[in-house]
N, C-alpha and C positions, 0 to 999 in steps of 0.2 A: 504493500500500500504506500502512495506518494504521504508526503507531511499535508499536503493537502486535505487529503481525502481522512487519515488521524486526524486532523483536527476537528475536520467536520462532525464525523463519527461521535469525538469527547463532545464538542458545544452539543449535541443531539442529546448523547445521555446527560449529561449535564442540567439542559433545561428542560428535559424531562423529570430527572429527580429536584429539582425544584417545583416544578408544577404539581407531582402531586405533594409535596410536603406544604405546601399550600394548600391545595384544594383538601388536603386530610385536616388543615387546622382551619378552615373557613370558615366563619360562624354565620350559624342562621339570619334572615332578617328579626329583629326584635316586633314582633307584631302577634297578633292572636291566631291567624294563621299558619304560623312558623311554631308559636308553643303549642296548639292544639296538633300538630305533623309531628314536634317531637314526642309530645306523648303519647300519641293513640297511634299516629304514622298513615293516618285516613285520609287525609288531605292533603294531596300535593300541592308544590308551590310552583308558579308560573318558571318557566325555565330550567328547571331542576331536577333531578333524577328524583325518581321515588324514596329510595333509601338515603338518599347524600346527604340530608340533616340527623337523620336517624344513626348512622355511622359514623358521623362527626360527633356527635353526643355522646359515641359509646368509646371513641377514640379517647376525649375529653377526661368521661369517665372515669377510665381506663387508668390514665396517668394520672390523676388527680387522689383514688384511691390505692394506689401501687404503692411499692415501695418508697420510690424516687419522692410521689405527689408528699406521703407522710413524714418524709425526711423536711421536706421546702418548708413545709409546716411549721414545723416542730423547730424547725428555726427563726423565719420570720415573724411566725405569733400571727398576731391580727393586725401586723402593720404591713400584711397586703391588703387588707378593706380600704387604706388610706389611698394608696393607688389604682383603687378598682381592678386588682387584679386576683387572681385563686392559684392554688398551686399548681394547678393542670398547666396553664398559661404560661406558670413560669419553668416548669418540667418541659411545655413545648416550645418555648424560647430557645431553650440549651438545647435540644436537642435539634432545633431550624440553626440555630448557629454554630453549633459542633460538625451536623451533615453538610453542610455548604461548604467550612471550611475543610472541610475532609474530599470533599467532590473535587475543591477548587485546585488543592494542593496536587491530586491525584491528577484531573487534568495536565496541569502547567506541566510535571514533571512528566508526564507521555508525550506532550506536543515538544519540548525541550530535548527529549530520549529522540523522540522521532527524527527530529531535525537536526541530531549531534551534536547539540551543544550540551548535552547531559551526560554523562556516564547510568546505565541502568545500574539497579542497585538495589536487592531485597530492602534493604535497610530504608527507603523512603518512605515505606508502606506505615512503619513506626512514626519515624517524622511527621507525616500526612494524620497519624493518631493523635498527637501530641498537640499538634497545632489545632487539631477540631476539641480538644480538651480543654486549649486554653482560651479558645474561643466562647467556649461555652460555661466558663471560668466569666469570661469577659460578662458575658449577660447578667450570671449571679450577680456578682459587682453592680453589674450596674440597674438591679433591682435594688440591691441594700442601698445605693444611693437614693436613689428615688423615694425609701423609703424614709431615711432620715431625712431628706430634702424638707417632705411633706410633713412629718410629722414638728420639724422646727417651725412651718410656717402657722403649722393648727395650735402650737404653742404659742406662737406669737400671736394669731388671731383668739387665741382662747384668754389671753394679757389683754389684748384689747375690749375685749366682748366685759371681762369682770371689771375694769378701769370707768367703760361707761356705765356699769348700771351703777356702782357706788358713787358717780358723779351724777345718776338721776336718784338717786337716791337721798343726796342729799336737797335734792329742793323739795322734800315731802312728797316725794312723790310713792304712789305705791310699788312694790316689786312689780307687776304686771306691767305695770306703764314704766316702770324705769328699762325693766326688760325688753320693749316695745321700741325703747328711744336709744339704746344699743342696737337694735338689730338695725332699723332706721339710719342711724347716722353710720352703723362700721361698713367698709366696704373692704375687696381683697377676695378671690378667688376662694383662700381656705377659708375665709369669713363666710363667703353664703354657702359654704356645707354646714355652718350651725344656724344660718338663719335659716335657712330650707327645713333644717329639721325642728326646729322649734315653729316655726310660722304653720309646720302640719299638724303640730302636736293637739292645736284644740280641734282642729279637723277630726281625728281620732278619733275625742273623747278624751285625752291622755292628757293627766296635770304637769303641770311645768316643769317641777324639781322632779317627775320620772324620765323625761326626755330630756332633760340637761343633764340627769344621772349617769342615763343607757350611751349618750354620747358620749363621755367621759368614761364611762369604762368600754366601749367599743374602740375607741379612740389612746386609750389608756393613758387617759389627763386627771390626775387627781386634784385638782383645784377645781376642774367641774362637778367632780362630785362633792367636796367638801361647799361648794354653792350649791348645787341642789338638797345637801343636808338641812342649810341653812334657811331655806327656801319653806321647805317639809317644815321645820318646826313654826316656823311663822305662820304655814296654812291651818296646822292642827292646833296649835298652843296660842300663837295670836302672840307671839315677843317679838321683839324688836331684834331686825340684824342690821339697822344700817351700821351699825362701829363694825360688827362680825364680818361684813362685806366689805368694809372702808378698810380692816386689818387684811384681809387677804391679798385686796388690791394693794396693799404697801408691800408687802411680802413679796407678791408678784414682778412688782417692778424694781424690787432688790432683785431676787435671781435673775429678770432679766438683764440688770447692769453690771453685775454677775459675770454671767454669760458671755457679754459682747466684749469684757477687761479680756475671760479666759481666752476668748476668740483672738484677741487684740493679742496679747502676748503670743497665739501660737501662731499667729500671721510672721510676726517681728521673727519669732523663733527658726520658721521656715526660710528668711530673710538671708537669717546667719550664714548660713551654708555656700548660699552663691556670691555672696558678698565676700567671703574670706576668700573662695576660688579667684575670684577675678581679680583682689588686693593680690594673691600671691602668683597669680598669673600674671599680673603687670609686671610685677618686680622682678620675673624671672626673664621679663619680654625686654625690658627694659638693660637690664644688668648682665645678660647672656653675650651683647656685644665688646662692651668693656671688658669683661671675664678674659673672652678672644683675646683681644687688644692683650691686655696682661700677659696671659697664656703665650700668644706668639714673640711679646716682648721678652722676657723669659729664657724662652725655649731659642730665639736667636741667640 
């Protein structure tokens, strides 16, 4: 076979095992047609094979209760609900980007072989492993990031959220209405995932300090729960929290000035390292002529 005709062949399998490693993690349309086909499988959807959501689910499934799905778990906690993701997701993350980098490496080194600029070589097959390992290495990472990302921002939006109601709290206002004039005034991404859930909460039926609770332990913010403690006593016992509320908000914006010193120091800290590099790179850049200079003066 010419290099031509190898290459063609690899790009062929190639986008082949990417198309279905796609089409196996495609999710359904979000709709009542798409959940009533997953569960029952009676109703197909417009352009779709019969079983393709049905196989997709059980693919999902699949990895989500496996080994791998109970491991991701059992690591990350429930700071995948911050990212709207499940273990399945992230079990088939690592695994779309361990198989790519595995296809890709395997390609390049056959079209490479083909065309003599490679030496063949059992040994690449491992290499072509390692590189899909650390690929898929890569993704975990970059789920834990996302994770703490988000969860710093729902801290900082959960600082914001207790900040205003102790400032509506203080003009006599009641907790409902104080509550009402935080959601009102905060704005920020991770602020309307508490506004969205608290603005549904009387929709429910549901009182305020159990959907500020559920958030804070879904989210696992203990300042929101210790406000909805304070909340609960004031709807059953009728006592007063503004100080209760006014203390936590103090608290609050201690740890977060806190935070931003320790932040601030590890910035400077990260600082150090390239900064002595390049002081003692100049010096060697600088002083390596003269050295010469001496050296040949010397040595004549």
């Amino acid at each position: 076979m010419t290099p031509l005709q190898v290459g063609a062949l690899v790009g062929s399998l190639v986008a082949g095992g990417v198309w279905c490693v796609v089409r196996a993690v495609q999710r359904a349309p979000r709709s009542l047609a798409a959940a009533r086909h997953t569960m029952t499988g009676s109703v197909p959807l417009p352009g779709r094979p019969t079983q393709s959501p049905v196989a997709a689910q059980r693919w999902r499934d699949g990895l989500e209760h496996g080994a791998a799905g109970r491991l991701v778990a059992q690591r990350f906690g429930p700071g995948l609900r911050t990212i709207d993701l499940t273990p399945g997701d992230v079990v088939t993350r690592m695994l779309v980007a361990g198989l790519l980098a595995l296809l890709t490496v395997v390609a390049s080194v056959a079209v490479l072989g083909t065309a003599g600029l490679l030496d063949p070589s059992p040994w690449w097959l491992p290499v072509a492993m390692v590189v899909g390992a650390l690929f898929a290495w890569v993704s975990v990472s970059d789920v834990r990031t996302r994770i703490d990302r988000r969860h710093r921002e729902l801290r900082h939006a959960t600082n914001e959220f207790v900040q205003l109601v102790a400032v509506g709290l203080t003009t006599d206002q009641s907790i409902e209405a104080a509550v009402r004039f935080a959601l009102d005034v905060g704005s920020g991404e991770a602020f309307d995932v508490i506004r969205t859930r608290l603005l549904a909460a009387p929709l429910r039926g549901e009182p305020l300090w159990e959907a500020i609770e559920q958030l804070g332990a879904e989210y696992g913010i203990r300042e929101l729960e210790e406000l909805a403690g304070s909340i609960e006593r004031q709807g059953l016992h009728g006592v007063s929290i503004g100080d209760t509320v006014a203390t936590l908000a103090a608290t609050m914006r201690a740890t977060a000035l806190d935070q931003l010193e320790r932040e601030a120091d590890q910035a400077n800290a990260n600082l150090s390292g390239p900064t002595i590099g390049f002081v003692v790179s100049t010096i060697v850049f600088l002083a390596y002529p003269l050295a010469l200079r001496i050296g040949e003066a010397f040595g004549g």
